[in-house]
Each structure stands twice: as C-alpha cells, then as structure tokens.
KOLLO-558700 format. One record per residue (C-alpha): x, y, z; residue in three letters. Coordinates in steps of 0.25 Angstrom, whole numbers, padded with zeros to 4 digits, always signed. Example, Ala and Ser with C-alpha at 12.3 -4.5 7.8 and 13.67 -1.06 7.14 Angstrom:
REM KOLLO-558700
+0049-0018+0031ALA +0055-0004+0029SER 
END
This chain:
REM KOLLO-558700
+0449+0339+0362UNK +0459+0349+0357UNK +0457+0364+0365UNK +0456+0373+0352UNK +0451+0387+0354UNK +0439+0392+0347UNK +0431+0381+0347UNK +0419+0385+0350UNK +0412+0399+0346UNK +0415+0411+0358UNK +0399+0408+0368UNK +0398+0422+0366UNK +0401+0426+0353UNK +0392+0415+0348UNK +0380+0422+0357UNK +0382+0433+0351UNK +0381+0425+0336UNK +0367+0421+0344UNK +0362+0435+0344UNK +0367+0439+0333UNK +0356+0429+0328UNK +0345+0437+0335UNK +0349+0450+0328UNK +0349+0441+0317UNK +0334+0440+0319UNK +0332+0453+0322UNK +0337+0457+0307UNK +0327+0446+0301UNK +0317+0454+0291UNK +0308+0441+0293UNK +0308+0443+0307UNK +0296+0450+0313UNK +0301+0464+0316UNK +0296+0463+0330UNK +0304+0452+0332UNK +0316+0457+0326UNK +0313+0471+0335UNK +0314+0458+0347UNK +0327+0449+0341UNK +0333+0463+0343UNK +0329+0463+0357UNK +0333+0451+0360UNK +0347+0454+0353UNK +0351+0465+0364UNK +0346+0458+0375UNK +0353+0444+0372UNK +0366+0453+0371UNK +0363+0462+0382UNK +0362+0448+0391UNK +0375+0444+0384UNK +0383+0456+0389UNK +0376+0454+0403UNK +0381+0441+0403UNK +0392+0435+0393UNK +0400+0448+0390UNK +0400+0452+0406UNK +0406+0437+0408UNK +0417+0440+0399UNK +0419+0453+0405UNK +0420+0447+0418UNK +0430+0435+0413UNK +0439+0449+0406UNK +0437+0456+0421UNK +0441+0443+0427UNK +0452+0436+0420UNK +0458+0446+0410UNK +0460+0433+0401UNK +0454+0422+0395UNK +0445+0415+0401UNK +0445+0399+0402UNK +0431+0395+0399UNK +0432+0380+0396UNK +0444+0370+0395UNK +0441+0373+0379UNK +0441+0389+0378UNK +0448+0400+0382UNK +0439+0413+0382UNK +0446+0427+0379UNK +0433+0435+0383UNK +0440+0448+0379UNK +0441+0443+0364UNK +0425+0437+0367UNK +0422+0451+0371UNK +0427+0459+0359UNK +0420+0450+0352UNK +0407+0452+0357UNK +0410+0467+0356UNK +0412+0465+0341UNK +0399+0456+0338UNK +0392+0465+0348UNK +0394+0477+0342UNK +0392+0471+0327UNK +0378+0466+0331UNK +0373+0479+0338UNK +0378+0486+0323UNK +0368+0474+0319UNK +0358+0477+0328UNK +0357+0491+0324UNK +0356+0488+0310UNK +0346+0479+0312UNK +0337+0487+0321UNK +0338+0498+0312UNK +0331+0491+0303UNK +0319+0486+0312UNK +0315+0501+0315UNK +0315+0504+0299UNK +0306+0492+0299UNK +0297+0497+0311UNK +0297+0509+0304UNK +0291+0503+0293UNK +0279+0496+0301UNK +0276+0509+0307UNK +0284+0508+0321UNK +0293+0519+0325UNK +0303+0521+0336UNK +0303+0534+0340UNK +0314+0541+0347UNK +0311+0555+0355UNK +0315+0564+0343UNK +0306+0558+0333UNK +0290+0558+0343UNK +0279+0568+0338UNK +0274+0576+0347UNK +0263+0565+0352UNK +0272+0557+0354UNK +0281+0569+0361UNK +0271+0569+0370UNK +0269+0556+0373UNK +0284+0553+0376UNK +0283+0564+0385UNK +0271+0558+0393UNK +0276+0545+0393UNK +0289+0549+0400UNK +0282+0557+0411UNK +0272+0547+0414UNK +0281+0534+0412UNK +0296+0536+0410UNK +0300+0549+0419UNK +0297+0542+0433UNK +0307+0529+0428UNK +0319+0536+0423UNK +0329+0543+0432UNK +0340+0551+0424UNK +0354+0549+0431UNK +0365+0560+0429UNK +0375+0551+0427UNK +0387+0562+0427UNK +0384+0566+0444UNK +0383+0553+0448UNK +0394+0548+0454UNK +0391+0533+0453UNK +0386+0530+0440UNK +0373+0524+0441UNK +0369+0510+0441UNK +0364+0506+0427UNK +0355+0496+0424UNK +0358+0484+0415UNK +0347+0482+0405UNK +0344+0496+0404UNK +0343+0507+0395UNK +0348+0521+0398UNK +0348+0534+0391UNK +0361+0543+0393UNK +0358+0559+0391UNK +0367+0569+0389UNK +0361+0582+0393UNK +0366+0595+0388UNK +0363+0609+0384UNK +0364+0615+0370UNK +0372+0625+0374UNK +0381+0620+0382UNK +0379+0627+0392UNK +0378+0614+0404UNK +0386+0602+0405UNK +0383+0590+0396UNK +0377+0580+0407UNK +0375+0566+0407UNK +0361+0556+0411UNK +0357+0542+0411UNK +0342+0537+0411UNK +0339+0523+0412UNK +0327+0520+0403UNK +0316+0514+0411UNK +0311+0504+0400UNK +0313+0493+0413UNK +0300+0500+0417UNK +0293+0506+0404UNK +0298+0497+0393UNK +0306+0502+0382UNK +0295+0507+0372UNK +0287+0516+0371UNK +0274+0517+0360UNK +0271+0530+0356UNK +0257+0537+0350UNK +0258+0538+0334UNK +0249+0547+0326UNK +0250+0535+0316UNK +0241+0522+0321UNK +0251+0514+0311UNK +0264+0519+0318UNK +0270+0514+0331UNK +0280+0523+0337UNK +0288+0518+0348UNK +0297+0525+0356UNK +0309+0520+0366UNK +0309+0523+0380UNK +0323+0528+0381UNK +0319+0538+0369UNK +0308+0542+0378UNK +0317+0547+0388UNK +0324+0554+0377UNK +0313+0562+0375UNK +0311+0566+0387UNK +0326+0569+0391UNK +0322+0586+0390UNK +0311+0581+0400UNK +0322+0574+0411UNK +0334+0583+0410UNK +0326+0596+0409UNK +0330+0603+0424UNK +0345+0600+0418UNK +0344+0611+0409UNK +0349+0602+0398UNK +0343+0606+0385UNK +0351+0593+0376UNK +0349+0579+0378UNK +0355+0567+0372UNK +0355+0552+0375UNK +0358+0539+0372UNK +0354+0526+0376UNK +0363+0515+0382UNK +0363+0503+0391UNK +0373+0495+0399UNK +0375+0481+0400UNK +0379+0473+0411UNK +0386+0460+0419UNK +0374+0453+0422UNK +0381+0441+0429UNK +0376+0438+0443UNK +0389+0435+0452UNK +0385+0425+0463UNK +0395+0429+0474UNK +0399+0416+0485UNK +0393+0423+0498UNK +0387+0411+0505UNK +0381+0419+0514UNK +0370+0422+0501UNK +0360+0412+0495UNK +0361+0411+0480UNK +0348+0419+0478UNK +0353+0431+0486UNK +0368+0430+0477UNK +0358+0431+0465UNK +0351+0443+0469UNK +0363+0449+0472UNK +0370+0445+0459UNK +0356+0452+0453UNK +0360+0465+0459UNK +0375+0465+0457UNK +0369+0462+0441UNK +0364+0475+0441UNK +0378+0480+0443UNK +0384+0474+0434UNK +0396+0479+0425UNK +0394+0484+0411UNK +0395+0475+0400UNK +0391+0481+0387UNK +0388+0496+0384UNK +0379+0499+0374UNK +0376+0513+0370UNK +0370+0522+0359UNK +0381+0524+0349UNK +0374+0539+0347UNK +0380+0542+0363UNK +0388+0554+0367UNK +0402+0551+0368UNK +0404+0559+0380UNK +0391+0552+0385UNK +0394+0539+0382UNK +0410+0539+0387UNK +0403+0545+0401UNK +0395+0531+0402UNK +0406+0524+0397UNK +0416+0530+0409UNK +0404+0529+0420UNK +0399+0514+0416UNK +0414+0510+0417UNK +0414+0503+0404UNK +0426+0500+0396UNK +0428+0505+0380UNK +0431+0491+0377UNK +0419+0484+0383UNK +0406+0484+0375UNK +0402+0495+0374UNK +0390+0494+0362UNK +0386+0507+0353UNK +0372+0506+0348UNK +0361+0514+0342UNK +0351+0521+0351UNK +0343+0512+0356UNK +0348+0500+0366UNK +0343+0488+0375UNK +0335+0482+0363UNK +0330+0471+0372UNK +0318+0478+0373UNK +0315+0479+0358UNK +0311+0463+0363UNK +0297+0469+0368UNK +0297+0480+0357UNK +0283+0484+0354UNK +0273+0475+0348UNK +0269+0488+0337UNK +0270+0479+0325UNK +0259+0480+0315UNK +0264+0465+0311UNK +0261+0455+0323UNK +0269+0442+0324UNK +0261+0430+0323UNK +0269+0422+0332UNK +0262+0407+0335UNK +0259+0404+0347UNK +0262+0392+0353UNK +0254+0381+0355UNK +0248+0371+0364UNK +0254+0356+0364UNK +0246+0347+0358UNK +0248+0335+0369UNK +0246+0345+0380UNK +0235+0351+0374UNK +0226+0338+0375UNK +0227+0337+0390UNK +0221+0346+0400UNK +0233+0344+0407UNK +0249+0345+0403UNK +0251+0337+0414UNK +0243+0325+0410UNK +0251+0325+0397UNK +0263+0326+0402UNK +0261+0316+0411UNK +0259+0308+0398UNK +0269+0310+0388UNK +0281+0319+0386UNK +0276+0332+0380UNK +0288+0343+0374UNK +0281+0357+0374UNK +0291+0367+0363UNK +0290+0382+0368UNK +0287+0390+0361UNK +0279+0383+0352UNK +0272+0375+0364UNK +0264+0382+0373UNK +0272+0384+0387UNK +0258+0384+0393UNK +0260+0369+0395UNK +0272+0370+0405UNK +0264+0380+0413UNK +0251+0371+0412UNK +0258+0359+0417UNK +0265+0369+0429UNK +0251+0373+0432UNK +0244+0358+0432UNK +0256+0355+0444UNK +0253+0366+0452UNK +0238+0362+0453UNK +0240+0347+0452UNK +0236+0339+0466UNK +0245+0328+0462UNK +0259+0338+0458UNK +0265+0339+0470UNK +0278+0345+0466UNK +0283+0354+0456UNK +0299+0356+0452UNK +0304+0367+0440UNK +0313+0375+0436UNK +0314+0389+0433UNK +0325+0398+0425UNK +0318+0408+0418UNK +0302+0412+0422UNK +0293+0422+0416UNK +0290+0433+0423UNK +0275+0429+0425UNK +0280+0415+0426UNK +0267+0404+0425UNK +0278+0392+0427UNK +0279+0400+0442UNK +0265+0403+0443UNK +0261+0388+0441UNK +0273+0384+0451UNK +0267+0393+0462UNK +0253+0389+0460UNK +0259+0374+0461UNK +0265+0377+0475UNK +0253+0386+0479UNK +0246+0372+0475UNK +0254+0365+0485UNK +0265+0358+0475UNK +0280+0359+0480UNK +0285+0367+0469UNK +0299+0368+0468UNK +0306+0376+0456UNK +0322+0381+0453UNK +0322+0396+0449UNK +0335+0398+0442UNK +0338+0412+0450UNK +0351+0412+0440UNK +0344+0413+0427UNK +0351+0424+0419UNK +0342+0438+0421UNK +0332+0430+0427UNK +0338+0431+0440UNK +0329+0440+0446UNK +0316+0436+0441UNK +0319+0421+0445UNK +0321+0427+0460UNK +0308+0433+0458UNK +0305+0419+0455UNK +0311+0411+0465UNK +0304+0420+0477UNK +0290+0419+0471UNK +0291+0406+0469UNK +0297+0403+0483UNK +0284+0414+0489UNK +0275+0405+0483UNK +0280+0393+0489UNK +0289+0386+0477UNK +0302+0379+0481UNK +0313+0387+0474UNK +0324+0379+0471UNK +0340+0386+0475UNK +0348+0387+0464UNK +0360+0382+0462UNK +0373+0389+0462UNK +0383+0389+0449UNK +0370+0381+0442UNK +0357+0386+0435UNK +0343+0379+0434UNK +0342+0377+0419UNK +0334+0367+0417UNK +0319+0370+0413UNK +0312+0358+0422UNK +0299+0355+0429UNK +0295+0342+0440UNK +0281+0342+0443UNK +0279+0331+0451UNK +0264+0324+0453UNK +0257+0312+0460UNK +0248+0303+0453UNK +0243+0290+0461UNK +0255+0290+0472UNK +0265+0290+0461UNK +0274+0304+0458UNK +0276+0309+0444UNK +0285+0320+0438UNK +0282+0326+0424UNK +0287+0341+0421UNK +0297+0346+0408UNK +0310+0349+0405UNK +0311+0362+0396UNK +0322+0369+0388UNK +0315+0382+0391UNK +0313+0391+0403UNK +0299+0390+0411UNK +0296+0403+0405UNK +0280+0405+0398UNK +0287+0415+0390UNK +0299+0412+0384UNK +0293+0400+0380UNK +0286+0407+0370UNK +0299+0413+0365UNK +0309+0401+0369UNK +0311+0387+0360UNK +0310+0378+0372UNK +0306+0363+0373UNK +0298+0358+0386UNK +0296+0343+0390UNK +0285+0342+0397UNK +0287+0328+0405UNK +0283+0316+0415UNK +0295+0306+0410UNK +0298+0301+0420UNK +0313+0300+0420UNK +0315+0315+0413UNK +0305+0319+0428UNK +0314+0311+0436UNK +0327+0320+0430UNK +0319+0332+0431UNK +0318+0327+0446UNK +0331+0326+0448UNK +0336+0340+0443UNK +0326+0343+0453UNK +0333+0337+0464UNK +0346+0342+0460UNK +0342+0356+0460UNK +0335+0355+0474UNK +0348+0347+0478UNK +0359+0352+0470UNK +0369+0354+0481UNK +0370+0337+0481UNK +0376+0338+0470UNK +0373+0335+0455UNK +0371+0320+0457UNK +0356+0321+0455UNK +0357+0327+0442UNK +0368+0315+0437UNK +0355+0306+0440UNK +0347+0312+0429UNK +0345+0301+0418UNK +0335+0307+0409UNK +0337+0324+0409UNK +0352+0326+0406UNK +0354+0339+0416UNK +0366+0349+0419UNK +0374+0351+0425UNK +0384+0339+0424UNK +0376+0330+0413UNK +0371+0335+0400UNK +0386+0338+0395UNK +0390+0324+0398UNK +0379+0318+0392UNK +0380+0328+0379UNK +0393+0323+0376UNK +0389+0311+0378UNK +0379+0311+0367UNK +0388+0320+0360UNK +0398+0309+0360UNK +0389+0298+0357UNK +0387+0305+0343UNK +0402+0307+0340UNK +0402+0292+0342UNK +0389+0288+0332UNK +0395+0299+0324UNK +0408+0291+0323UNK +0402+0277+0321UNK +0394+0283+0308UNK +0380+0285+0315UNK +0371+0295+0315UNK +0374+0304+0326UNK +0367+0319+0328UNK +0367+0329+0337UNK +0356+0340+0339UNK +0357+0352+0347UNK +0348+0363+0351UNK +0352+0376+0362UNK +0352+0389+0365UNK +0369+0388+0367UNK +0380+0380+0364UNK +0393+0384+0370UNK +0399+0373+0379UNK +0411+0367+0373UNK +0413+0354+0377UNK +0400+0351+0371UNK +0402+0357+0359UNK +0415+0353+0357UNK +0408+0339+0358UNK +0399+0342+0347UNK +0410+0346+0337UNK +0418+0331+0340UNK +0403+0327+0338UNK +0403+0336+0323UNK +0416+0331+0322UNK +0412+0316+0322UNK +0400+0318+0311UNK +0388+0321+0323UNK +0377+0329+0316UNK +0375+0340+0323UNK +0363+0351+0322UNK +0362+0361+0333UNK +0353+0372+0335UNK +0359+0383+0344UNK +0352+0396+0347UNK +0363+0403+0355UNK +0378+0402+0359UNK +0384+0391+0349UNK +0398+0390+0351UNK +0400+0379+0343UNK +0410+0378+0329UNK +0397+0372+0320UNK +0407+0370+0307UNK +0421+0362+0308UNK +0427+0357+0298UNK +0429+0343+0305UNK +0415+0341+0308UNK +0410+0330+0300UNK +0397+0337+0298UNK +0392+0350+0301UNK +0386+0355+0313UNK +0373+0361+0309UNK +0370+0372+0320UNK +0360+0383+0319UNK +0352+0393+0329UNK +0337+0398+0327UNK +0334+0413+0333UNK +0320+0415+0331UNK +0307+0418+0335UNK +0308+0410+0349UNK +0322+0407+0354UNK +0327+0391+0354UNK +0329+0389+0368UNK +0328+0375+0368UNK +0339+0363+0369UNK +0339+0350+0362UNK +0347+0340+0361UNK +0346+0329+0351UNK +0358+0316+0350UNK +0356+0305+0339UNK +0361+0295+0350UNK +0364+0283+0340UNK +0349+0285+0335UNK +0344+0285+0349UNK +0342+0299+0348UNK +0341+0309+0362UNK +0334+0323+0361UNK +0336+0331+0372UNK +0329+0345+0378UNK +0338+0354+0387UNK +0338+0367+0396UNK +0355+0366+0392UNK +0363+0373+0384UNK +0376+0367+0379UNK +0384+0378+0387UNK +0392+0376+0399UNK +0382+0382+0409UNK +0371+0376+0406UNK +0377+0361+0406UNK +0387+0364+0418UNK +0382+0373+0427UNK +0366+0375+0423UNK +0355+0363+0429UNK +0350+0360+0414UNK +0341+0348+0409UNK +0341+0339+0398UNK +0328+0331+0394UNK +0330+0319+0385UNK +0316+0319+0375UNK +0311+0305+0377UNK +0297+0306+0370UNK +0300+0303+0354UNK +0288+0314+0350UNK +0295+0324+0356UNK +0309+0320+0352UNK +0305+0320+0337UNK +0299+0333+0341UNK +0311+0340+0344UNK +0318+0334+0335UNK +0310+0340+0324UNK +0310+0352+0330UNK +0325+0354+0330UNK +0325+0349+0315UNK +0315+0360+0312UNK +0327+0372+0321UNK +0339+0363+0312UNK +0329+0365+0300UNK +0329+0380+0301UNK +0331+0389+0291UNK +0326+0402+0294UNK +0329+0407+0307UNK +0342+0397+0311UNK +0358+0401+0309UNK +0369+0393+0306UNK +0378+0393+0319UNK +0393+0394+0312UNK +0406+0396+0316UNK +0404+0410+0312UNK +0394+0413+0322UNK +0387+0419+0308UNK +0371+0417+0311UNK +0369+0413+0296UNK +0355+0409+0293UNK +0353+0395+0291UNK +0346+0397+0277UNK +0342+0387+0266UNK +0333+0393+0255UNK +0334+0379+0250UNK +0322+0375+0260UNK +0310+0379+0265UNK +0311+0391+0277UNK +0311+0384+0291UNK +0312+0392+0303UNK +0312+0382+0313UNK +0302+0388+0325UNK +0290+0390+0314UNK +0293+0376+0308UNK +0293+0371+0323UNK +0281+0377+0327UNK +0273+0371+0314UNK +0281+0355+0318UNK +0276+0358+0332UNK +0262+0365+0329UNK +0259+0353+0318UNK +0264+0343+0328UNK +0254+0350+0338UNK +0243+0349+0327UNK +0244+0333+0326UNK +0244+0329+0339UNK +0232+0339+0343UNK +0226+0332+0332UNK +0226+0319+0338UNK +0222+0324+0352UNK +0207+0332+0354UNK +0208+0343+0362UNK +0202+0347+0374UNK +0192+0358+0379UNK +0201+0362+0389UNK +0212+0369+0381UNK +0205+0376+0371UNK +0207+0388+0379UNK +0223+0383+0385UNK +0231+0395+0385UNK +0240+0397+0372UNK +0252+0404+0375UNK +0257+0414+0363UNK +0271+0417+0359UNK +0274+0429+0360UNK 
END
C-alpha cells in the first residue's frame, strides 16, 4: 500500500465536525427549546472534556518533541498545524454559539422567561437577592486579593470565577484587583426569583448574584466602583501513572487524581467585555501564552450547566417512556426466560428494569452461587451495586472488575471499589496500560447437580440512567458457548499476568486486545474477494468513532473493489467517504438526536451466510489494542432480523442524520421526495408494534400490573 499523506480525516478536527453537529441541534427551531437550552449544554462541556484531554495531549507532544510526532507507520502528525486548527474552528463555533444562544433568550423572552442580571431586579426582587446571598451564598465564597499574594492561587478546573476590579470615582485609591470563585459546586447555578406576574419566570445566575452584592463584600475597602467579569480555566486532565514499585496502582491513581487538580492550562476563556488591564494581569499570573487558546466570549461561561436549566416551561415535552419487553413481561421471572431463549433488550426504548431484575433474582437465588460483572461507568445511586452487595450479603461469591481508569469517573469508581470490597465483593486489580471495556455479566447457578452460566453482553454501561438517554443494545443470554466466552474473559482478568492466551481461546465472543482486528480484516477481505468474483458483498457499520487506520484503509480497498458499504457513525469519522476509484459510494451518515447512538454493530454479508455482531469496541486504536473489549455474534435469527431493521430504519433517516463528506460539512441528509423519517421515533413505533404482537399472543399476568415502569427523562 502506498504511504500517501492525508489519507484520513485529522481524529480531532473531525471531533470537532461532531460537535459542530450538536450546536447544530441546538439552532433547530423544531427542537424543544429546552432541549436546545440542553444541546448547548452539552456543546461546552464535550469541548471543555476536549481541551482537558485531546488539546492538552497535543500540547504535551509540542512541549515534548518540538516536532511532528510519528503516530502510526501511515501518518505523520504536526500538532502545531492540528492546534491552529482547532483554534480557528473553535473560535468560529463559539461566534456560532453566541449567535445561536442569542436567539434562544428572545424566544424565552417570548414564552415569558426572563434571565435577569443584577441591573435589571425590582425592588422585590432587590430584596430577595439580598437575603439569598446572606443566608446561602455569603458563607461559600471567599474573595482572594489576587494582587498581595504572592503565590497565585490554586484555581479549580470546572469552575467559574468572577474577576473584580475595585476602584473609587475619584480616583483617589489604587485600582485593585479580586477573584471569587462562584460556588455553584454547592448551590447550583440558578436562581428562581419572585415575579409580580404568575405568567413570568424570572431566573437569575448565580454569578450575577454576587455581582449584586459586590457593594456588599468589598464595602470595609472603601471602594465605591466595582466591575467584573466572568471567566474560567481549562485544564490537563491527564492522569500520569509514574513507575514507583514501591506504590500499588490504586495509590498511582489517587495520586494522579491530585496532581489533576494541578494541572496546566489549556484553554482560557474569558468575557470579551474584560478590562484590558485586568485581563493582561490574569494573563501574566496564569503563565499563559498569547498564542495558546485563549477563547473571548460573551458574559456568561461554563454552559454545561444550561444541561439542567430550569424545567420553567409552559410547554412540557411528552417524552415516551419506555417500555416493558414483551417475553419478559410474561414470566414472573427474567431468569426463567432467559434460561429459555435469547432475549436482546434496546435501551432506551426497553426498560433497563430487566437487567437490574435479573441482578436482583441472583442475589436471592438459593441455587446462584456465584456472580461475575463488569463495571466502567455506575450511577451515582447505582441499583446494579445494590443488587450485587445484597447478592454477597446473601452469601453468593460475588466478584466484579471496577475500571478505576474510566475517564472523570476516577474518583467515584474508587468510591466504588471500597464499598463494594466493605460489603464483602471481590474487586478485581486492574490491569496496567489496559482498561476493562467490555459491559459483561456471569451469574452462575446449580440446577440438579449440573452448573449453568446465563448473563448479557451489552454495548452500554451498567448505568440506570444513561440508559434512558444512551442507544444501547443488551443480550440477555444462557448460550452456552457465548457463557463459556464470557467465562473466559473472566479468567483472563482474574489471571491476566499469564498472559493473553485464554483470550486466544475464545471461539464465539471475538474480544480485544489482540483478536477483533485480525478477524475484521478477515471479514473485511472476504468481502474484497466476493466483491471481486461478482457476488453480493456488503458491509454494515455502526459506532460512536472510527479513526484506526489500518482498518479503514481496509475498507477503501474494500469500496475500491465494489463492497457496498453503509456506515452510521456518531462521532470521530476520519474516513475519506468519496473517491473517485470507488466502484460505488460509501454511504455514511451520523444521527445526533434526542438519546445519543452509543451502540456498535457489525453486520458482513459473508457469501449470504450473513454475521451480525454487538460490540463494547470502537474501530480506534485504543479500544482494539490496548482496551479488554467484547464482541457477540447474534446467533437467534428474531433478533438478527431485529437489528437489522433497526439499522435500516438509522440508514433510512432523513431528519435528524448528516451526510459525513470529505468536507466535514454536517449537510443534512434531506429528501423531500419521501415521507419524513427520523430514525428513533420510527424505531420506537417498529419496536413498540413488534411489542404489541407478541403481547398479543402471550396473556399477562397478575403479577406485573403494578412492575415498575421506568420513565425517560
């Protein structure tokens, strides 16, 4: 294969085409404006998690090398040209966002709901700031003056802070300098205030609060001017595990955890209304260079928590719930069913109350004597722990692998890990340069002197509540050959210092690392060849992220060679879609929606002998070298055709899903030539009719009329 530069999109640079896709979203008229209020949300804080992570990496290889950086034996990465970059879209969007948010508050304003800042209260509202700051906000702040400290103070990722410049009208004392860290940590961000009008919402942000109230804190100054602005710092949030042998991993992680609070600067980003003086101080003290990313934007920052805006809408969404499934629902028991028959549960459309009902069956069954699972991200009341403590309070040897190194899940998976082990559950050691992935449960049972395995291979995290919010399929399983995989990933993470022969043995799942890219290429070349002898050969894809080379330069040899291919990608896609020497066009689109795609599918003609696959992997290079991942061939006909259609419906998209082009353009895959399909609405009708027929054929019993219905939310 020839070495030619520029083969693939920049990984970063088409991220940033993905989030330009949510802001797309948030400037969607047909979009609920709370949602919109959300997508701009969830805008900042995907790019905030991108400076903390990607931009901080190329800083470091800047800081490191100087030069470009060898990533592959295909590409060479300049990340200095990668940076400018970014700095260019970056600043483009944010011009973007502005716009777009601009227009939101004139359509608040319109339903009646205000954000009021401190110069635009009545006077019963004057008095209600007032009281609120004395009796909630006064005791949480504490004013730093910034100018007579030596050391400039320690300043907290994910925070907000007010900069103040006090002074006197009449010149008479020394302009000074003060920084206040908003507490919305501890009060939230948003305060509801009293209206004269029943039909007006007034809302007021926190940090306009202590605005008010500036006369209030600096008063015994003898200032009599006061002026600020808002800004927050970015930072490396990159845990370093250092090579002391004399420290377990667990302590390296904790101590990575601190030294993340620490960490350097990464973007800036500040309102553009800003002192000069002021902001040139900050600029000198924070050690931050001109030609680094330093972000102007309008008054208000961290819109993250514009995700959990105020529910002060007159219009509420009507949001479906989700709903039981239908072969489940027959049995007082999940167990039982499963124990039967394959059964695939589609979150969040399905009800995740099956997984935690089957968790809850083992921990109480006399003849489960063992249960196996692994965790990577948990909800903070998780009932998947719940059930697995009860199980070992129960007597079961419950073991379970908390990935300690889940990204911003650090600390709350130690939290975990100690419960868990408190309560008497086996925590598994992680293993070092390699995260736990893969979303697998073993419950293993005794039934006349004979053991059985059954348990499920998911896509998605063990999580109640994003799998409300998260496209995710779930195999609920007893096949006997897909356990015995399931067991050996087990044995491999108990016994991973032998080596990786155990997961070689696997000869159902397809795990990483070491085995799913050999075996895509595999099927990948099977295709070139069908493709080449004039048979039907197709390949269908389904990720968050495709971004590893090898693999997708497979996939052009396979365009090249007349493979149909259709991929659905939500995220990173660094792959060319149009070339002239494909013999046809790869058709590739993402959906950004109301619940994010997060699941993995796999689907290979195979000389009409077709193989659908569900996967915890990502096509990148961590997660099929250097991740523990699983991939589950679908073995029950039903449930292939049922993904199958599924994915046609996503193809079939014509609303909510853009083209992914060379141009990294985001163009809306529209055909007014046909009826409107927007692919999770027309899947929850095909899954909810589907529900219907089988209900129909199977009487329900007393005993779940009052089954608990989880709502998406």
């Amino acid at each position: 294969m020839t070495n030619m530069k520029r083969r693939t999109i920049p990984r970063d640079i088409s991220w940033l085409s993905f989030n330009g896709r949510v802001l797309q979203e948030a400037a969607d008229p047909s979009v609920p404006l709370r949602e919109r209020i959300k997508f701009l949300g969830i805008f900042s804080n995907n790019l905030d998690e991108f400076f903390r992570v990607r931009v901080a990496t190329l800083s470091r290889m800047i800081e490191f090398s100087g030069k470009k950086v060898k990533m592959n034996m295909h590409m060479e990465l300049d990340p200095e040209k990668i940076l400018e970059q970014i700095q260019s879209i970056v600043l483009e969007q944010q011009e973007r966002f502005n716009e777009i948010w601009e227009t939101i508050r004139k359509e608040l304003a319109s339903e009646k709901i205000f954000l009021v800042t401190e110069k635009q209260l009545n006077s019963n509202q004057q008095k209600f700031v007032q009281n609120y700051f004395e009796e909630e906000v006064r005791s949480n702040i504490i004013p730093l003056m910034i100018e007579s400290i030596p050391q400039f103070p320690y300043l907290r990722d994910k925070s907000i802070y007010l900069a103040v410049l006090l002074s006197r009208r009449d010149d008479s004392l020394k302009r000074k300098y003060s920084l206040i860290e908003i507490p919305s940590r501890a009060l939230g961000r948003f305060v509801l205030l009293p209206s004269s009008n029943p039909e007006e919402k007034c809302i007021m942000l926190l940090e306009d609060v202590v605005r008010y109230n500036l006369r209030n804190i600096f008063s015994y100054f003898g200032y009599d001017k006061f002026q600020s602005w808002v800004f927050k710092l970015t930072k490396d949030a990159e845990i370093d595990i250092d090579n002391d042998i004399s420290t377990t991993l667990v302590q390296k992680i904790e101590k990575g955890l601190k030294n993340r609070r620490k960490g350097k600067p990464v973007r800036f980003v500040f309102d553009k209304e800003m002192d000069n003086g002021l902001l040139e101080y900050l600029i000198k003290r924070l050690n931050l260079s001109k030609k680094g990313n330093l972000i102007p934007g309008g008054r208000i920052h961290n819109f993250r928590h514009f995700m959990d805006f105020p529910d002060v809408f007159p219009k509420k969404g009507q949001r479906k719930k989700p709903f039981m499934h239908p072969l489940l629902v027959k049995s007082p028991r999940v167990t039982d069913i499963v124990l039967e028959r394959d059964v695939m549960l589609h979150f969040p459309y399905h009800s995740f109350i099956h997984v935690i009902d089957m968790l809850r069956e083992a921990a109480i069954d006399p003849d489960v004597t063992a249960i196996k699972i692994t965790c990577y991200r948990l909800a903070a009341n998780s009932k998947v722990v719940n059930s697995l403590i009860n199980a070992a309070r129960n007597g079961k040897h419950v073991t379970a692998l908390v990935e300690l190194r889940a990204r911003f899940e650090e600390e709350a998976n130690l939290e975990w890990k100690d419960r868990l082990e408190e309560e008497g559950v086996k925590v598994m050691s992680i293993i070092p340069n390699t995260k736990v992935h893969a979303k697998i449960c073993m419950i293993k049972k005794r039934v006349k002197n004979h053991t059985i395995h059954y348990g499920f291979v998911s896509t998605g995290n063990l999580n109640e509540k994003t799998a409300m919010l998260y496209s995710d399929h779930c195999l609920l399983t007893a096949n006997r050959n897909i356990m015995a995989d399931v067991n050996r990933l087990f044995n491999y993470l108990e016994k991973w210092k032998d080596g990786p022969a155990i997961l070689k043995s696997c000869k159902t799942l397809i795990p990483c690392p070491g085995t799913l890219r050999k075996e895509l290429l595999r099927m990948i070349d099977k295709e070139i060849r069908a493709a080449k002898n004039k048979r039907r050969a197709s390949i269908v894809l389904k990720m968050n992220s495709i971004s590893d080379e090898e693999l997708i330069y497979k996939l052009y040899d396979a365009a090249r060679a007349g493979v149909e291919i259709k991929l659905i990608v939500r995220g990173i896609f660094c792959l060319f879609s149009k070339n002239k020497k494909f013999v046809r066009p790869v058709t590739a689109i993402s959906i950004i929606d109301e619940y994010l795609e997060h699941a993995r599918v796999f689907i290979f003609k195979n000389d009409g002998k077709e193989k659908v696959y569900i996967s915890s992997a990502d096509w990148m290079v961590r997660n099929l070298d250097h991740r523990v991942e699983a991939t589950c061939p679908i073995l029950d006909d039903g449930i292939r055709d049922e993904l199958k259609a599924i994915l046609d419906i996503q193809l079939s998209d014509n609303v909510k899903a853009r083209w992914l082009d060379n141009d990294l353009t985001n163009e809306y895959k529209r055909d007014h030539s046909k009826r409107k399909i927007r692919a999770q609405i027309e899947v929850y009708n095909y899954l909810h009719q589907k529900n219907i027929k089988i209900a129909e054929a199977i009487p329900l019993p007393m005993h779940d009329a009052n089954r608990e219905i989880v709502s998406v939310i």
